[in-house]
N, C-alpha and C positions, 0 to 999 in steps of 0.2 A: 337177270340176276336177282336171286332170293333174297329180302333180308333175315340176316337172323335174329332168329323167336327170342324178345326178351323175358329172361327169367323171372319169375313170378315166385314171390314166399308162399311157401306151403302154409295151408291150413295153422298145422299144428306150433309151426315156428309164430306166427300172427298169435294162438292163443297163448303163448308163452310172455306175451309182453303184457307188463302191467298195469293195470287200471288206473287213471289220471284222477285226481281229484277236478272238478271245475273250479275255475277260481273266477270268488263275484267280482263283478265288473262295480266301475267306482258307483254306480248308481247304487247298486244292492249294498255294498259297506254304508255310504251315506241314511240308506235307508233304515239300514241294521242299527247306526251310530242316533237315530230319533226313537228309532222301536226300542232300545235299550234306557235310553232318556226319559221316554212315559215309563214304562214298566219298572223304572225305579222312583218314578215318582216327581221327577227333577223336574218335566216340563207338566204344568197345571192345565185343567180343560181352560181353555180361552184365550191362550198363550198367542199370540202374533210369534210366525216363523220369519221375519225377512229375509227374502231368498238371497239377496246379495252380503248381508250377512252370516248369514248359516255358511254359504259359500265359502268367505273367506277363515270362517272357523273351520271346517272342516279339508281346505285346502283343494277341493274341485270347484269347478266351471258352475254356472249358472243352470246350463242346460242340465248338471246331470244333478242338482237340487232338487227340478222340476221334477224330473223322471221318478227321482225318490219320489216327490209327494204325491206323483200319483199313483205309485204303490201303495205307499200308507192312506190315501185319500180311499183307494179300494177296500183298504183292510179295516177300513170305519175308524181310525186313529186320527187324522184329519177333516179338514175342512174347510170352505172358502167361506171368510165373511165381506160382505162391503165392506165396504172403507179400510179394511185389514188386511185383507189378502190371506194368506194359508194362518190357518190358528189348528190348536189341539181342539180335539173336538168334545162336546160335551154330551154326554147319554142323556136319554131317554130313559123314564120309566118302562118301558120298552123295550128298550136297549137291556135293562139289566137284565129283568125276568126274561128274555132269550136267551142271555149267556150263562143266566143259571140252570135255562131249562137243557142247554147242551152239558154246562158242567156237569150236572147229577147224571146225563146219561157216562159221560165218560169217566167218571169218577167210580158208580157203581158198577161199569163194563167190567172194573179192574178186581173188583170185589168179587163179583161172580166167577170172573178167574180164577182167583182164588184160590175159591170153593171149586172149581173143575182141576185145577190142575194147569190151566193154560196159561196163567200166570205167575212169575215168582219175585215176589217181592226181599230184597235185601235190606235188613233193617239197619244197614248202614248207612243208605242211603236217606234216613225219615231224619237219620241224627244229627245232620249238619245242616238243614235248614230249621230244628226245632234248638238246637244250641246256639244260631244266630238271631234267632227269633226272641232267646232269653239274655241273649248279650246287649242285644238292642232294646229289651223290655229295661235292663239294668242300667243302660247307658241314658236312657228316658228319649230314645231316638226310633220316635213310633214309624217315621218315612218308613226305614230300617226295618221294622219287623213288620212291616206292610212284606214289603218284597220277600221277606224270611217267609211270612206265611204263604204267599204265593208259591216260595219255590217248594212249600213243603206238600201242598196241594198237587203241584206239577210230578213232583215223585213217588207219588202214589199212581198217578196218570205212568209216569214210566214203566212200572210194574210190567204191563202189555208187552211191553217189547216192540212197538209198532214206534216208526221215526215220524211217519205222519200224525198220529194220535199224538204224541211232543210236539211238534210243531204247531197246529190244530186246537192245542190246549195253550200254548204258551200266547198265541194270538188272542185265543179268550182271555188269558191272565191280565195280558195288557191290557186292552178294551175295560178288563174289571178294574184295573187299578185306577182310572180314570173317575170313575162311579168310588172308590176309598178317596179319592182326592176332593170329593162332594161332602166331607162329615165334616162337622162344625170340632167335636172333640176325638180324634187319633187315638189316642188312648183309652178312652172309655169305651172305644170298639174293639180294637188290638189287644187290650189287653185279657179280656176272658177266653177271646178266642185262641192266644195262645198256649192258655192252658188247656182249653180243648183240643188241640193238636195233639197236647202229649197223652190225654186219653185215646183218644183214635190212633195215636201209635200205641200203645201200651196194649190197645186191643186185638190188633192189630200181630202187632208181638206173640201174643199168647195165642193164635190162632180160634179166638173170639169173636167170627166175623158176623155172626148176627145181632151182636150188642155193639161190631163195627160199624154195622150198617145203619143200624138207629142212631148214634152216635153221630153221625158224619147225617143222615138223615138231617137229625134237628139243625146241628149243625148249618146246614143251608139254608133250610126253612128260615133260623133265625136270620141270617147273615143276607140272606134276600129282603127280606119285612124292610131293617136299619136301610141299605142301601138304596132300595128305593124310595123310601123316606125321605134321606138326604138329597139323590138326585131331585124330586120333587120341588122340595126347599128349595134348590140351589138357584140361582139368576138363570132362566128361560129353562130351569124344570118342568118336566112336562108328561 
């Protein structure tokens, strides 16, 4: 006695069904909920993370703490000190001039775009982190226009069209924001550079990408020199 053949979905009925988003597991939220924390500035380089703390704030297990920090611990966001246990981590002289030496590649990638055509920048996109950046300059809430200039940096980066080159940059942002958290005065840094923003958009705008380029050029030059300075300064700068 044969059994009978069970029916099998066709190809085409299979490609008909739709694509699932992943959904992070509580390790990767946890992680996302600290990576969100440095990047806006909340948690300081030096910080003690107590794991059964953070735990009970963010409402998971001990175990899935851990897994976070050695996510961020990979992504140079953390760190183990004696006698602390996981603390935010503090840059390097080092540290910066790498993340500016990737910044300016991906910064400029977007630039050259451009100018080919592979890239298209929406100037609506420049105008919501440079109008948070002057709300925050207005409010005297430098944390504030720290992250405003990051995100306006990171929108320029979007231009590409590339999800990893966002991601890729936003892990650099963080990392940088750690190196802003090293300056003795917040505003004496933030505040030129926000108005340099609104030049390299304006440049930007008018399809003046070789006095964008220069622009956004110094721009870094400057903004690397201050940052490694301060890291330098700051307790176990180096």
């Amino acid at each position: 006695m044969t059994r009978p053949s069970r029916a099998r979905p066709a190809e085409t009925e299979l490609a008909g069904l739709p694509a699932l988003t992943p959904v992070p597991t509580a390790a990767e939220r946890a992680a996302e909920a600290i990576r969100e924390h440095i990047f806006a500035g909340r948690f300081r380089p030096g910080t003690a993370l107590p794991e059964t703390s953070l735990a009970r704030a963010l409402g998971v297990s001990r175990n899935t703490v851990r897994e976070a920090y050695r996510t961020l611990v990979n992504e140079h966001l953390l760190s183990y000190a004696a006698h602390k246990g996981v603390v935010v981590r503090r840059l390097t002289t080092a540290d910066v001039r790498e993340i500016y030496g990737l910044r300016r590649m991906l910064e400029f990638a977007t630039l050259d775009g451009l100018r080919t055509g592979t890239c298209a920048l929406e100037p609506a996109t420049l105008a919501g982190p440079l109008a948070a950046g002057d709300r925050a300059a207005a409010g005297d809430d430098w944390l504030a226009a720290g992250t405003a200039n990051l995100r306006f940096h990171a929108a320029i980066v979007a231009a590409q069209g590339s999800t990893r080159a966002d991601d890729f940059f936003r892990r650099l942002m963080t990392e940088l924001r750690l190196g802003f958290l090293a300056l003795v005065d917040p505003r004496a840094f933030h505040e030129p550079y926000l108005r340099r923003n609104h030049d390299i958009a304006d440049r930007l705008r008018a399809g003046d990408l070789d006095r964008a380029r220069a622009t956004l050029d110094s721009y870094l030059a400057d903004s690397m020199r201050q940052v490694v300075a301060a890291v330098a300064d700051a307790p176990d700068g180096r």
